[in-house]
C-alpha positions as CSV (number, residue, x, y, z in Angstrom):
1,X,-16.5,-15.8,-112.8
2,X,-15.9,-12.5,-110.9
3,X,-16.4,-13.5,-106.7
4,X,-18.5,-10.0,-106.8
5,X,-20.9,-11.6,-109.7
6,X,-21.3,-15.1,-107.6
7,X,-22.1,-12.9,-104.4
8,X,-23.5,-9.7,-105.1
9,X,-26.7,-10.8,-106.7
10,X,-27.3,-13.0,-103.5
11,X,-27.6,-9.4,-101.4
12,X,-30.2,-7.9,-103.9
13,X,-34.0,-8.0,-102.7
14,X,-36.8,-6.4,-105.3
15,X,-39.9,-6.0,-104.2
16,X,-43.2,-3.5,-105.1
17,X,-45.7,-2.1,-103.1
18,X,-49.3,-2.4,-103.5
19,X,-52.4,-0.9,-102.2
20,X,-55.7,0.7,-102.9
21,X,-55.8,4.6,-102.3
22,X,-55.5,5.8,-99.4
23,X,-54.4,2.4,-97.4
24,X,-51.1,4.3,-96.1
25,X,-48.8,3.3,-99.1
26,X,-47.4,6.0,-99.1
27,X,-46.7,6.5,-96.0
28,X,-45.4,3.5,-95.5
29,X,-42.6,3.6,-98.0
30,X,-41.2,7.0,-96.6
31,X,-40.8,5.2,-93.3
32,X,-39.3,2.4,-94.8
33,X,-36.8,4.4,-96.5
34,X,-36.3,6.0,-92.7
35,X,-36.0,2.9,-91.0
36,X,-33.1,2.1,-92.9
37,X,-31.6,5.4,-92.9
38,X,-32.0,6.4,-96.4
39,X,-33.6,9.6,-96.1
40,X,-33.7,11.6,-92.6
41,X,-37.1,13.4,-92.7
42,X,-40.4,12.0,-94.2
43,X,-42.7,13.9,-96.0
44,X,-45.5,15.7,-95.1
45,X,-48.6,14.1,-94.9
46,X,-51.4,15.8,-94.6
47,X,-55.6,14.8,-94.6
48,X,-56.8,14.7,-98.1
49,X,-53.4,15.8,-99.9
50,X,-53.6,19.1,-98.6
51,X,-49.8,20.0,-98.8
52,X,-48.7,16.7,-99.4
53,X,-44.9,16.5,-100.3
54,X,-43.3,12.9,-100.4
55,X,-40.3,11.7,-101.5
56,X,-41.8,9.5,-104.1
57,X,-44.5,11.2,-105.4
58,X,-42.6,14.3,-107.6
59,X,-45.1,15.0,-110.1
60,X,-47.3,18.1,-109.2
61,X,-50.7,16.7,-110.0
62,X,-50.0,13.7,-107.3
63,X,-48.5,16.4,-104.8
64,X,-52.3,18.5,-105.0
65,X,-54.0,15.2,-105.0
66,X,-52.4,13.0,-102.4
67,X,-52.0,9.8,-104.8
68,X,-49.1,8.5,-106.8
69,X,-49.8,7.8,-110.1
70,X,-46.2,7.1,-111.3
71,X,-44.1,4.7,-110.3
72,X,-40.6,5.2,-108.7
73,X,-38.1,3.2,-107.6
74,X,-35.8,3.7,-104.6
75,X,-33.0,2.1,-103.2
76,X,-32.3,1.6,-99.7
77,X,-29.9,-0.9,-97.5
78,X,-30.7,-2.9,-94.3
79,X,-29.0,-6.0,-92.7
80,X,-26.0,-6.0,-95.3
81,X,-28.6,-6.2,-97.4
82,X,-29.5,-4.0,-101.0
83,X,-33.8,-3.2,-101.3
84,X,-34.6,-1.6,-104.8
85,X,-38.7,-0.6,-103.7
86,X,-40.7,0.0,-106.6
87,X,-43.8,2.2,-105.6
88,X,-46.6,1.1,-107.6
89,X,-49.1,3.4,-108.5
90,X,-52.3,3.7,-105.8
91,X,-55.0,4.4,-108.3
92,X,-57.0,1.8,-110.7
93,X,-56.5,4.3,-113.4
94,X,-52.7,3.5,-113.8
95,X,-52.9,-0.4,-113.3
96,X,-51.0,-0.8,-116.4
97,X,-48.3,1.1,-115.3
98,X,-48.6,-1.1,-111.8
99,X,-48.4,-4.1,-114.0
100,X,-45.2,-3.1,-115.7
101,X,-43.4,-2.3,-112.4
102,X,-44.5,-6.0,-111.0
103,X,-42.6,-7.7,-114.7
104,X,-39.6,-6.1,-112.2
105,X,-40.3,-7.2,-109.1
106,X,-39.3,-10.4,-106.8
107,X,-42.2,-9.8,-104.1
108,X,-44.8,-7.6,-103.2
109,X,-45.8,-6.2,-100.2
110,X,-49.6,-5.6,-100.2
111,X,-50.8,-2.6,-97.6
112,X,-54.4,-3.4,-96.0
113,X,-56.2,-0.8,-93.9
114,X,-57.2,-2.5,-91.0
115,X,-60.6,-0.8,-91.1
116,X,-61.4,-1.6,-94.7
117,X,-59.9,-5.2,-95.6
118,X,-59.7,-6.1,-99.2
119,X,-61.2,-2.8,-100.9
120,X,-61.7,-2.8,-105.1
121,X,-58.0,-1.8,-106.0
122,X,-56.0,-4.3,-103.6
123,X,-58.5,-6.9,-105.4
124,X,-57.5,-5.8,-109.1
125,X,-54.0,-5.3,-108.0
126,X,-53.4,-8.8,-106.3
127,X,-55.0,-10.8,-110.1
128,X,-52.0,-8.4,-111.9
129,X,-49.6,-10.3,-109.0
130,X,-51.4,-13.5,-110.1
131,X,-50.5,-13.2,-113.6
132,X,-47.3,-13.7,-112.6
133,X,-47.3,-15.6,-109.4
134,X,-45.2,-13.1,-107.6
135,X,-44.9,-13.4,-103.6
136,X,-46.9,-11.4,-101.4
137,X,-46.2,-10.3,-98.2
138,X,-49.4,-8.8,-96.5
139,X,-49.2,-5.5,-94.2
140,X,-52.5,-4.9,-92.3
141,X,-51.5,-0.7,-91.6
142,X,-53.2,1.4,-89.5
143,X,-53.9,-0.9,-85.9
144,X,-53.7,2.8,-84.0
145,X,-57.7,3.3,-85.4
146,X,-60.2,1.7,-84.8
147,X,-60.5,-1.9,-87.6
148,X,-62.3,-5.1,-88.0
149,X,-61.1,-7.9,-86.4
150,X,-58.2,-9.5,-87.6
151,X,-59.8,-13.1,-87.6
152,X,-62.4,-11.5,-89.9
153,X,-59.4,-9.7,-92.2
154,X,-57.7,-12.7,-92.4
155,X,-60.6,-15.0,-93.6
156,X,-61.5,-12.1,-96.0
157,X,-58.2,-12.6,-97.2
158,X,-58.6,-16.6,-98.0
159,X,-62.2,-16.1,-99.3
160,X,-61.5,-13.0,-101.9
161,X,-57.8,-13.8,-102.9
162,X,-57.9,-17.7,-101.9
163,X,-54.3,-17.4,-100.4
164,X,-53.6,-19.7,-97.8
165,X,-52.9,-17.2,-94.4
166,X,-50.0,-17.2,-92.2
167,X,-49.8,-14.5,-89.4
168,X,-46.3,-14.1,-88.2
169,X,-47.5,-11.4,-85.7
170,X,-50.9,-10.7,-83.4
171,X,-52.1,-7.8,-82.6
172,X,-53.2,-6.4,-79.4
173,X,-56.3,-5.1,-80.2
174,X,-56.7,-1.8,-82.2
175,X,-57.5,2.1,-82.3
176,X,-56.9,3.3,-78.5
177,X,-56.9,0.0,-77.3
178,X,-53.8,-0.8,-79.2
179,X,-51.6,-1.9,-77.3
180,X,-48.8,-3.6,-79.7
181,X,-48.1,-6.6,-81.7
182,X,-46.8,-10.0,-80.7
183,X,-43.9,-11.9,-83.1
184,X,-46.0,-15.5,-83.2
185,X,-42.5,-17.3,-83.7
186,X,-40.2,-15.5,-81.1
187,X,-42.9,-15.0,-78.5
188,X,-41.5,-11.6,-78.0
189,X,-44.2,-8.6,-77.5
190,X,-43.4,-4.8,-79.8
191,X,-45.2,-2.5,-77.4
192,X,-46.7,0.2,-79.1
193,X,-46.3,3.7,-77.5
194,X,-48.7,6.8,-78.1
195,X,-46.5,9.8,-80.2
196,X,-47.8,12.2,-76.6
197,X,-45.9,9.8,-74.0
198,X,-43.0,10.7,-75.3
199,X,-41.5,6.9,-75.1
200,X,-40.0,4.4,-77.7
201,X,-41.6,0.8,-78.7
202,X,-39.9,-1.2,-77.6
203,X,-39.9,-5.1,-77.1
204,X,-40.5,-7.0,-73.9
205,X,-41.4,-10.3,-73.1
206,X,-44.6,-12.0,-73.7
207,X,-45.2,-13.5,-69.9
208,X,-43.0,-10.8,-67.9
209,X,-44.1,-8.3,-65.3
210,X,-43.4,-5.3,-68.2
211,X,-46.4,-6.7,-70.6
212,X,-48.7,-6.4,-67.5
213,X,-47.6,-3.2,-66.6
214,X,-47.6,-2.0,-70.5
215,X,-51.5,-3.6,-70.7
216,X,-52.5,-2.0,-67.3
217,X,-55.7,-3.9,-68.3
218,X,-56.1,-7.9,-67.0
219,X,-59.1,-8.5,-69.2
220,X,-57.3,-7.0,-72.1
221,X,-54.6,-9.2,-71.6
222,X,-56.4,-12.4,-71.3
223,X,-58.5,-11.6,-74.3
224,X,-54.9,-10.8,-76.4
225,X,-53.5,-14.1,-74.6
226,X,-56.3,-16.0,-75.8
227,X,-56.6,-15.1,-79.2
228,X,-52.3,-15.0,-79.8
229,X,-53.0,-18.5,-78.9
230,X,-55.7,-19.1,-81.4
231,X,-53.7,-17.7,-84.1
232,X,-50.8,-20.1,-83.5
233,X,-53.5,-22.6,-84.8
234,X,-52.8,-21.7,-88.6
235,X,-50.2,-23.4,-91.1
236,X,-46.9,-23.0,-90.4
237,X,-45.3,-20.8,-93.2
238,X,-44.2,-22.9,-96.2
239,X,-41.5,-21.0,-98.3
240,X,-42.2,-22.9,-101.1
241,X,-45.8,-22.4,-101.5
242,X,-44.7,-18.4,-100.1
243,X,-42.5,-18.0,-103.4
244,X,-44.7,-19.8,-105.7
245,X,-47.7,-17.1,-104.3
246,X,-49.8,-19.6,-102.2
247,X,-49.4,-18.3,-99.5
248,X,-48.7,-15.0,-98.0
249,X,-47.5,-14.2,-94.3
250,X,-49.3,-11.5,-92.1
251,X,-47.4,-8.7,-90.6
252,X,-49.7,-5.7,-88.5
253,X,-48.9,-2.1,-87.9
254,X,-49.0,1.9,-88.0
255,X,-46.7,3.7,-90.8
256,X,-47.9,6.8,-89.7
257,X,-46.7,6.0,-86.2
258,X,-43.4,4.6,-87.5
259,X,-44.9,1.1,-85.9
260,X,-44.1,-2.1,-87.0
261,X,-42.3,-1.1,-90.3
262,X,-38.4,-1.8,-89.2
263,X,-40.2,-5.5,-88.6
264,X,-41.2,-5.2,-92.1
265,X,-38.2,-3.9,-92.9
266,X,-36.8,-7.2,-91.5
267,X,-39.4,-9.9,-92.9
268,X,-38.8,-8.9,-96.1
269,X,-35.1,-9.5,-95.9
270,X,-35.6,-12.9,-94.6
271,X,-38.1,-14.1,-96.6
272,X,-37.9,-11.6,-100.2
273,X,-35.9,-14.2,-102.6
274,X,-32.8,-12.6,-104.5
275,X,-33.2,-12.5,-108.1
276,X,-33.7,-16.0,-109.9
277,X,-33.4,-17.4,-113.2
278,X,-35.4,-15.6,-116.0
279,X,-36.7,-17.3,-118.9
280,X,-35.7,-15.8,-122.3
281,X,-35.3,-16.6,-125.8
282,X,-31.4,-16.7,-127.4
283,X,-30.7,-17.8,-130.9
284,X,-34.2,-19.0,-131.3
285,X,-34.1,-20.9,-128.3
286,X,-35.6,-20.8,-124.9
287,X,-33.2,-20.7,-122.1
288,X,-33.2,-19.8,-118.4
289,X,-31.0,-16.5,-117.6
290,X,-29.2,-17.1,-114.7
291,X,-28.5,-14.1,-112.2
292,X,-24.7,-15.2,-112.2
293,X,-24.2,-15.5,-115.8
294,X,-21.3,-13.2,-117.0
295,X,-23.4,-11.5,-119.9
296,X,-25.2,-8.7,-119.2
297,X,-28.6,-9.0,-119.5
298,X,-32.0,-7.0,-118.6
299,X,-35.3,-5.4,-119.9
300,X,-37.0,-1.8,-119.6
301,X,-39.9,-1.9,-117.7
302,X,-40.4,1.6,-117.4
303,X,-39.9,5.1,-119.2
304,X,-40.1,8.5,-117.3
305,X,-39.8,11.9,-118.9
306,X,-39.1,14.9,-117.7
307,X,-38.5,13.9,-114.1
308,X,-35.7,16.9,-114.0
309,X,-37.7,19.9,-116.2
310,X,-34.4,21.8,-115.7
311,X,-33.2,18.5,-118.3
312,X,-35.6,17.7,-120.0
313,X,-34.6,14.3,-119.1
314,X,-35.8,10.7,-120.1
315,X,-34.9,8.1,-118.2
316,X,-35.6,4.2,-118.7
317,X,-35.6,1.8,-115.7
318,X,-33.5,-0.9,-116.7
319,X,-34.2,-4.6,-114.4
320,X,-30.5,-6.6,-114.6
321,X,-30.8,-10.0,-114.8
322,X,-27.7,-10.7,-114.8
323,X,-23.7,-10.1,-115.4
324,X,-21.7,-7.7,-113.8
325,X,-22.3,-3.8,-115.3
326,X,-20.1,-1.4,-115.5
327,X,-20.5,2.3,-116.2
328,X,-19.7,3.5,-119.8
329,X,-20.2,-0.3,-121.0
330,X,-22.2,-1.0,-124.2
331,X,-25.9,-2.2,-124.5
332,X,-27.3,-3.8,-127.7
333,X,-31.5,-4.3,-127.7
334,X,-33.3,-7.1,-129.6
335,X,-33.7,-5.4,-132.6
336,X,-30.0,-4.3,-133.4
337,X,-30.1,-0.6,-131.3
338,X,-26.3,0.3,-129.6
339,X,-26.5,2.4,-126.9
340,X,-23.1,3.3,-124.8
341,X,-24.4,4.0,-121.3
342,X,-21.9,6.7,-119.5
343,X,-24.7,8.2,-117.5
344,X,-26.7,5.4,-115.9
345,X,-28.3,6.4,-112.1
346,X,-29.9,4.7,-109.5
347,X,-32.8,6.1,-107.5
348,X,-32.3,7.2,-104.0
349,X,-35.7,9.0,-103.4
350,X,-35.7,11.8,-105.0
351,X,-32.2,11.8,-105.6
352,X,-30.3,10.2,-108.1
353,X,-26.4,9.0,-108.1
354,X,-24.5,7.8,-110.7
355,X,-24.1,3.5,-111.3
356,X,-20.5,3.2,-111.1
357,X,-21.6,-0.9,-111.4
358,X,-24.5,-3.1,-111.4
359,X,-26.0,-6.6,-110.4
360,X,-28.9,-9.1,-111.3
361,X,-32.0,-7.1,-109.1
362,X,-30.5,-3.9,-109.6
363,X,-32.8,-1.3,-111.2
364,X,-30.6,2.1,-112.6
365,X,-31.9,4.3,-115.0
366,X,-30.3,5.2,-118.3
367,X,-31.0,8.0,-119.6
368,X,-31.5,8.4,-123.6
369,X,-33.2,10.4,-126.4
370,X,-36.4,8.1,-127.1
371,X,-34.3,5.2,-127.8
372,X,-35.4,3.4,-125.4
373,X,-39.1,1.9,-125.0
374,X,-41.1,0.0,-122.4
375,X,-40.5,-3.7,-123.0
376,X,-37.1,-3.5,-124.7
377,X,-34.4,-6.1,-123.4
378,X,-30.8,-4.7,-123.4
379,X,-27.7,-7.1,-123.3
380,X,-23.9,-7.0,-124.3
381,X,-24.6,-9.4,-127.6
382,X,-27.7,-8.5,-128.5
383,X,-29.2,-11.4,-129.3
384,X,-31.4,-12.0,-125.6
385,X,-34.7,-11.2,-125.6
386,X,-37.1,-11.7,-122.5
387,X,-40.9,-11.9,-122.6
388,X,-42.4,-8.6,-123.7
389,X,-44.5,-6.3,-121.3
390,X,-48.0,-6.4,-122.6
391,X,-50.5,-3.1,-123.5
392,X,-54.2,-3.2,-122.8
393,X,-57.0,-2.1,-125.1
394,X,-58.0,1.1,-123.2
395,X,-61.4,1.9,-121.6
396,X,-62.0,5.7,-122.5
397,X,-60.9,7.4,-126.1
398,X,-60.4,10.9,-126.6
399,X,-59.6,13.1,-129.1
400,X,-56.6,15.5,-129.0
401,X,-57.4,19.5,-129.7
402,X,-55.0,22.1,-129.5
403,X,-56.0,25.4,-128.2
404,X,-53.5,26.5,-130.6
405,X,-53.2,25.1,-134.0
406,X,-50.4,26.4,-134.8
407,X,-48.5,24.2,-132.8
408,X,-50.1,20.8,-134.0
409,X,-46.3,19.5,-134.5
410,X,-45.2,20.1,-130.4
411,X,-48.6,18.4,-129.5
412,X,-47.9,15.2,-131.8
413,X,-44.1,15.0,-130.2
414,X,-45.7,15.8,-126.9
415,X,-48.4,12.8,-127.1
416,X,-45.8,10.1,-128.7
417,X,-43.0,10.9,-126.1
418,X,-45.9,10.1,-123.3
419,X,-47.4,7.6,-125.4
420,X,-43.8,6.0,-125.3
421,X,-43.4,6.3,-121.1
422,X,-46.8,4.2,-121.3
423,X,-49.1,7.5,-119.6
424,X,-51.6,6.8,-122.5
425,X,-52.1,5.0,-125.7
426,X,-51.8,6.9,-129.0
427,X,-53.4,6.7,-132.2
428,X,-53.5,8.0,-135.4
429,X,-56.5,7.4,-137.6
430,X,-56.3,6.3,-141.3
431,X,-58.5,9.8,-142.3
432,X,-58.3,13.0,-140.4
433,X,-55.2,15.0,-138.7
434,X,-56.7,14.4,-135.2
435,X,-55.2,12.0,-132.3
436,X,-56.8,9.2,-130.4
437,X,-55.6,9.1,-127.1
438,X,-56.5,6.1,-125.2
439,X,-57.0,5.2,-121.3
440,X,-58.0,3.0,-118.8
441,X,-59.5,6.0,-116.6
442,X,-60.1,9.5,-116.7
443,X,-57.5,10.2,-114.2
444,X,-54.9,8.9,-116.7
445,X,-56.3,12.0,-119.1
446,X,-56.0,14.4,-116.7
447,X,-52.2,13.8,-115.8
448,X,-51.5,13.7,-119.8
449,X,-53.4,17.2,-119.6
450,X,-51.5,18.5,-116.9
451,X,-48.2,17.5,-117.8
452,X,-48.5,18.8,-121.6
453,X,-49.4,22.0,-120.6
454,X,-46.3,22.0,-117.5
455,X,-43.7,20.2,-119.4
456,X,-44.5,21.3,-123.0
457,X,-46.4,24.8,-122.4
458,X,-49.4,23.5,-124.5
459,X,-52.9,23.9,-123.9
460,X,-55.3,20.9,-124.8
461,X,-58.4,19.9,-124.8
462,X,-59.7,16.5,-125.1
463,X,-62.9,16.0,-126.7
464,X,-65.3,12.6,-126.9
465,X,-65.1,11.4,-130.2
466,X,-67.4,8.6,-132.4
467,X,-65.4,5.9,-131.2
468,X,-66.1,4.0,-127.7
469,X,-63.4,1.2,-127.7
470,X,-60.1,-0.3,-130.0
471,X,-58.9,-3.0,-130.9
472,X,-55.1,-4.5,-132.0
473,X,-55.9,-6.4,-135.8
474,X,-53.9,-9.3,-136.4
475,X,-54.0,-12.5,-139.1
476,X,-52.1,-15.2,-141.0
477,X,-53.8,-14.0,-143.9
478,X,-51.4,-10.7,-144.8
479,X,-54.1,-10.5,-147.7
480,X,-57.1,-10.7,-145.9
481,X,-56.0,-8.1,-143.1
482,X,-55.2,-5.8,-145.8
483,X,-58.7,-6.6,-147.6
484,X,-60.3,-5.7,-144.0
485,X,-57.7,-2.7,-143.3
486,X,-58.9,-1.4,-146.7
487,X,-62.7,-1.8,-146.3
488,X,-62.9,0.0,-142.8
489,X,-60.6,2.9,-143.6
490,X,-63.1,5.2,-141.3
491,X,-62.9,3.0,-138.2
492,X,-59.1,2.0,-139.1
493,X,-56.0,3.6,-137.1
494,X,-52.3,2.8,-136.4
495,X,-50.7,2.8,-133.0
496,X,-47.6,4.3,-132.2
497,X,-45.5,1.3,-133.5
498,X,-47.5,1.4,-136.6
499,X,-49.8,-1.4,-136.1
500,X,-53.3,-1.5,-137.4
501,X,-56.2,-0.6,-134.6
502,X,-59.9,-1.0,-135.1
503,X,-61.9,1.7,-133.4
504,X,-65.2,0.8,-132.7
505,X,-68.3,2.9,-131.3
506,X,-69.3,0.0,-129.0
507,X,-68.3,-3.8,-128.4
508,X,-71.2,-5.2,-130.2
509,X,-69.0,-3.3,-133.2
510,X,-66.6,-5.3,-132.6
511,X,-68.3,-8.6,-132.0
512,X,-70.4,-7.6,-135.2
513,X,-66.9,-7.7,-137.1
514,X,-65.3,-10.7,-135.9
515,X,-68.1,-12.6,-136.7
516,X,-68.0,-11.4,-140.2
517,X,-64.3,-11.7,-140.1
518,X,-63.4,-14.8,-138.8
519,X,-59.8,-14.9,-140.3
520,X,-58.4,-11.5,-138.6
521,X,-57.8,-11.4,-134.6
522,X,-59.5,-8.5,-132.5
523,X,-57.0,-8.5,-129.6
524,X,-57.3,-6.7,-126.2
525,X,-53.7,-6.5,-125.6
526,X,-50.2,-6.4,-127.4
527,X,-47.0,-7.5,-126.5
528,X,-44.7,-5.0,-128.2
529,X,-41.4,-7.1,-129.8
């Protein structure tokens, strides 16, 4: 064994953000990227997306809107130390996509506003962390306006989530009262300095003339005294019950006012584990993947198109989980696929260089011609697969209309190649030339929309059509599902794998047929294999 595969993995930290809209997400990962020194300017971030341009938000419908609604991955260093960030989607629309990203990531760093707590998103977001037990770090943003008080946010937080609660910092109260932050652990005080006084924040003792000065208010600073000491009355953090998602440490700041996010920054590399075993299946057995085995092993959790429309590119973000990789090295997938990867990248923000090597917690992206799909596990024999990344049945259907029929072919390559990335859910019914496209939320159809008509130059429309829901059909009777596939040809579809889906124009449809059908399974989601 290599000394670079025993160490290097050891130095990789993976971890995704997670917020609802609007919560600073954004905002915080550009600073973050800052703060270490990989990029020297953030974006521009204006009030209600007005001109927004951020270094992880590239596609044009989430530069007018001011939300992400794809994720990227960037990679930045700090303390000898290598952070792959995967930027999760902010809207509830793309959860599926969030989901995917978290099957890649170690931790997760979940961004509160401090005047809002625990809004609808961060609560569907934190169950997808749940699934899969994944650390969370918790960063209450935004202490430079005016918030509830953080006894009240942090209670909120073991009532809605049931997380035991461990601040690691207190803050001095908030909006133009703020006055800082104090590390609970090191007793030292991060002053925080208004952007018009021209000064640094800077650190300073706790019980020193400088905090008085800093304060300039004795009440204030009895009533921050008092309650720094009331906070030290919580659990002491448990890194065990932190890594098996128990229990999540509390860190307060401002990303807009660059406050508090080197700290961050810092927490995470102390307390982020590097990449661990995996479980996986090889030779019909179940084994553990450890990060130092030599063999080269990963999975695709993630398929982007057209990030570069001067390519016409279509990347897959490959996970390592382990072995050393080496540029122009050959990848086999479960099913028997070769692929020789000369070209694979990593993400630096917007811009890409190429992997000249590769460790467990390394993401790069490989780029290929639709070889590659969302869930696939890549390794030198071929023969390791890891646990599949699931689809959901979607929420809203729509129909797929050309404004030009002439060009019903581009549309149908258009749909499957975003169908593939996992933007939307295709289907093709049994009778009919139309397409199903399925969604969790409408904002899901109107980036399909948007990028058809700027990536393809097609004009679409999508209509409502007589179905309301769909399910996956699946039995251990192959002659029953086929009686049943037969029987229902006008409800009947196939998805883009070529598995059998049941529209339905409501859930008592559905329930109706079960019932009926007691041999077939009506499933909600689908783990692709």
């Amino acid at each position: 064994m290599s000394k670079a595969l025993q160490t290097e993995p050891l130095t990789r930290r993976v971890f995704a953000i997670i917020s609802h809209p609007d919560a600073g997400k954004t905002t915080l990962t550009e600073n973050m990227l800052l703060a270490s020194g990989a990029i020297h300017q953030a974006g521009k971030v204006a009030a209600r997306g007005e001109a927004r341009r951020t270094q992880s938000d590239w596609m044009k419908i989430e530069q007018e809107r001011g939300i992400s609604v794809s994720s990227s991955v960037m990679t930045f260093e700090h303390r000898g130390l290598t952070f792959n960030l995967l930027d999760t989607p902010g809207h509830e629309d793309f959860s599926e996509d969030t989901y995917r990203t978290l099957t890649a990531a170690d931790c997760a760093v979940m961004v509160l506003d401090v005047a809002k707590g625990i809004e609808p998103q961060t609560l569907k977001l934190f169950e997808v962390c749940r699934l899969r037990d994944i650390p969370i770090v918790t960063f209450i943003n935004k202490l430079d306006r005016e918030g509830v008080d953080p006894f009240d946010l942090i209670s909120e937080i073991e009532d809605k989530l049931a997380l035991d609660v461990v601040p690691m910092q207190w803050p001095a109260a908030s909006g133009r009262r703020f006055k800082g932050v104090v590390d609970l652990r090191t007793q030292k005080f991060l002053a925080f300095e208004k952007p018009e006084s021209g000064k640094d924040h800077s650190w300073m003792p706790v019980g020193g003339d400088s905090i008085t000065t800093h304060f300039n208010d004795d009440a204030l600073l009895d009533e921050f005294r008092e309650e720094a000491e009331l906070a030290r009355e919580y659990p002491d953090f448990n890194e065990q019950s932190f890594r098996e998602g128990h229990m999540t440490p509390v860190y307060f700041g401002s990303a807009l006012r660059k406050f508090g996010v080197l700290e961050l920054i810092d927490a995470l590399a102390e307390l982020v584990p590097p990449p661990q075993p995996e479980p996986a299946i090889k030779a019909g057995q179940n084994i553990q993947i450890d990060p130092t085995d030599k063999e080269v092993t990963g999975f695709v959790f993630k398929v982007q198109a057209n990030m570069d429309l001067n390519h016409r590119d279509r990347v897959a973000f490959y996970r390592m989980v382990s072995g050393e990789f080496k540029r122009g090295m050959k990848l086999k997938s479960f099913d028997g696929r070769s692929l020789n990867v000369h070209n694979p990248v990593m993400f630096f923000a917007q811009d890409r260089e190429l992997a000249e090597e590769a460790y467990a917690g390394d993401v790069i992206g490989i780029p290929n011609h639709g070889v590659l799909r969302v869930g696939d596990s890549l390794s030198e024999s071929g023969k390791v697969k890891f646990a599949g990344i699931p689809n959901f049945a979607p929420e809203i259907l729509r129909r797929a209309r050309l404004e030009d029929p002439l060009k019903a072919k581009h549309l149908r390559k258009a749909l499957e190649s975003l169908a593939e990335e996992g933007v939307t859910q295709l289907f093709k019914p049994a009778l009919g030339a139309d397409m199903i496209v399925g969604a969790v939320g409408s904002l899901q159809i109107d980036v399909m929309r948007e990028r058809i008509k700027t990536e393809y130059g097609l004009g679409v429309q999508f209509e409502v059509p007589p179905y309301q829901t769909a399910r996956w059909l699946t039995s251990d009777d192959a002659a029953k599902l086929k009686y049943f596939v037969d029987k229902n040809t006008v409800n009947m579809a196939e998805d883009i794998d070529g598995d059998p889906v049941f529209l339905a124009k409501s859930a008592w449809d559905i329930g109706y047929a079960q019932e009926k059908n007691p041999d077939i399974r009506f499933l909600t989601t689908k783990e692709r294999r």
